[in-house]
RODRENNU-238737 format. One record per residue (C-alpha): residue number from 1; residue in one letter; x, y, z. Coordinates in steps of 0.1 Angstrom, whole numbers, plus 2048, in hexadecimal, padded with zeros to 3 digits. Last residue first. Example, Ala and Ser with C-alpha at 12.3 -4.5 7.8 and 13.67 -1.06 7.14 Angstrom:
<nodes>
+-----+------+-----+-----+-----+
!  nr ! rest !  px !  py !  pz !
+-----+------+-----+-----+-----+
!   2 !    s ! 889 ! 7F5 ! 847 !
!   1 !    a ! 87B ! 7D3 ! 84E !
+-----+------+-----+-----+-----+
</nodes>
This chain:
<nodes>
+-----+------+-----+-----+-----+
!  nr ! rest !  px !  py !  pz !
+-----+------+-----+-----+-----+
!  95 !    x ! DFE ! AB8 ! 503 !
!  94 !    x ! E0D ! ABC ! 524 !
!  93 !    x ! DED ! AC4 ! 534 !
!  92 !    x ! DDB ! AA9 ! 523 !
!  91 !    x ! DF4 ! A8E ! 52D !
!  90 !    x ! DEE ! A9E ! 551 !
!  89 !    x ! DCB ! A95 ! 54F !
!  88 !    x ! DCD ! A74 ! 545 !
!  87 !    x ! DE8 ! A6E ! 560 !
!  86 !    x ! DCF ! A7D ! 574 !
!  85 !    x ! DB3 ! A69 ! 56B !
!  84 !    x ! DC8 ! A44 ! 56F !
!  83 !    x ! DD4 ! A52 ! 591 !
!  82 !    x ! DB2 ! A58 ! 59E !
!  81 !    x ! DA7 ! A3A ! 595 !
!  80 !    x ! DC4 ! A24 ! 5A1 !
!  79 !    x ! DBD ! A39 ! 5C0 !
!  78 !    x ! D98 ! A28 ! 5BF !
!  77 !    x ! DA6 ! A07 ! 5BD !
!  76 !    x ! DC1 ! A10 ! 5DA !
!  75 !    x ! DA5 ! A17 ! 5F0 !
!  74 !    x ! D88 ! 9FF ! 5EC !
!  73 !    x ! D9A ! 9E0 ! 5EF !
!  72 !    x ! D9B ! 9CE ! 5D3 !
!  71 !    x ! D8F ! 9A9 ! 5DA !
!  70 !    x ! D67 ! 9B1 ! 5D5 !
!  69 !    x ! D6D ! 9B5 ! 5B4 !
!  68 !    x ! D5C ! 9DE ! 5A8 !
!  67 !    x ! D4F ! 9DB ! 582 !
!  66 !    x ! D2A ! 9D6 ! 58F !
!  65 !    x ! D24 ! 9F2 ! 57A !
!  64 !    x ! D14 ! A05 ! 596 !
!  63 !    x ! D33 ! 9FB ! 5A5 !
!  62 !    x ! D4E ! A0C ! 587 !
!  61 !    x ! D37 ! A27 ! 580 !
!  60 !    x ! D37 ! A37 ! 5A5 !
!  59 !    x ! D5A ! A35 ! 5A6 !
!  58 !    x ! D5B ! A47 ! 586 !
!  57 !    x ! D4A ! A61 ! 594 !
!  56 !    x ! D60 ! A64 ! 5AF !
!  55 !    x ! D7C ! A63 ! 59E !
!  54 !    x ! D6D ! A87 ! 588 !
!  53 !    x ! D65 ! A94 ! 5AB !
!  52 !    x ! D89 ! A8C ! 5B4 !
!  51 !    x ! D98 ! A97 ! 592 !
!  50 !    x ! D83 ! ABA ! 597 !
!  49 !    x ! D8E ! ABE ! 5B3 !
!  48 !    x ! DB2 ! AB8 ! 5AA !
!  47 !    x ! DB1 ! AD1 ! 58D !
!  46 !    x ! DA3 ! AEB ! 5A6 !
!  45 !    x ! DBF ! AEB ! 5C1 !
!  44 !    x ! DDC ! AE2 ! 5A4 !
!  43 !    x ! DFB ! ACB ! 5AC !
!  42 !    x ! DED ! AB0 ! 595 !
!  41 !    x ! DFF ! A93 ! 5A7 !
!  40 !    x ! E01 ! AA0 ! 5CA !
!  39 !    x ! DE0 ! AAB ! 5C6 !
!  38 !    x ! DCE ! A8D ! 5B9 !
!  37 !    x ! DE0 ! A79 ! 5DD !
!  36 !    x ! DD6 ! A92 ! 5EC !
!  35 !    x ! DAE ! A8D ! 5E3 !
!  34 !    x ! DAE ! A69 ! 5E6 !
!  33 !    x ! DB9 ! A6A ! 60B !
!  32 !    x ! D9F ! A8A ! 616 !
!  31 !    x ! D83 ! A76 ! 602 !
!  30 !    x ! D85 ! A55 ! 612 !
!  29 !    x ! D70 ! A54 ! 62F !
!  28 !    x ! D59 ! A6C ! 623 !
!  27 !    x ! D53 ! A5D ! 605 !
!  26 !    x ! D52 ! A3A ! 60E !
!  25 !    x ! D39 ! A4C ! 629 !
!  24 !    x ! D25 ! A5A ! 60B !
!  23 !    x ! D24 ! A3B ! 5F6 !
!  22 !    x ! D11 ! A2B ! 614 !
!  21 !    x ! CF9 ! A48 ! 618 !
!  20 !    x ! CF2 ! A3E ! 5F3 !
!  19 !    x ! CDF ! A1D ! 5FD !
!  18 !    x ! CDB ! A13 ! 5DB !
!  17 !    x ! CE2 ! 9E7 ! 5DA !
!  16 !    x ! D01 ! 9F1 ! 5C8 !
!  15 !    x ! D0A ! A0D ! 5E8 !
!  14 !    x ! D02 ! 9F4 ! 602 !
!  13 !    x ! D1A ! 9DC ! 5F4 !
!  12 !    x ! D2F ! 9F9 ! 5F1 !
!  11 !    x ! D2E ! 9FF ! 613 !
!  10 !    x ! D31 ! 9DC ! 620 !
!   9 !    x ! D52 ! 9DC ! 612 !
!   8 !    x ! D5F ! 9FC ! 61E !
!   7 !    x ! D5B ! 9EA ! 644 !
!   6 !    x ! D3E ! 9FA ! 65A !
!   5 !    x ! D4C ! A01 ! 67E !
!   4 !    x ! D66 ! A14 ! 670 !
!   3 !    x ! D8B ! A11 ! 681 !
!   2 !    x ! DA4 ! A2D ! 67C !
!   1 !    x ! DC6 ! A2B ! 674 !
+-----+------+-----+-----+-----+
</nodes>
């Protein structure tokens, strides 16, 4: 496991006060894990980009919204994101 010197937290605190370089390491930290977990869900190359650039987004929404609690940790809240969209998605597919 790898040890950042800047903790996620302090990121998105960074992030709501507009430093978007912050938002871009919680990106880049986090983007590999987020996306496999879309893809083992969705199965689909372009169908889980587009979920992870659609979780991102809602990421994004959620702490400029000031909807983020500084008890979730950063991770599994944004998988719970990314799970809620593809189920979504899925649901559609099915249809």
């Amino acid at each position: 496991m790898e040890k950042y010197t800047v903790s996620d937290k302090t990121l998105i605190t960074l992030y709501s006060e507009g430093n978007e370089e912050a938002f871009e390491q919680l990106l880049t930290r986090h983007k590999s894990t987020i996306y496999t977990f879309i893809y083992l869900m969705v199965n689909d190359t372009p169908e889980a980009e587009e979920l992870l650039l659609e979780t991102f987004i809602r990421v994004v929404q959620e702490i400029k919204s000031g909807n983020y609690r500084e008890e979730d940790q950063f991770v599994p809240w944004v998988l719970r994101i990314a799970c809620q969209l593809s189920m979504n998605h899925l649901n559609k597919r099915f249809e």
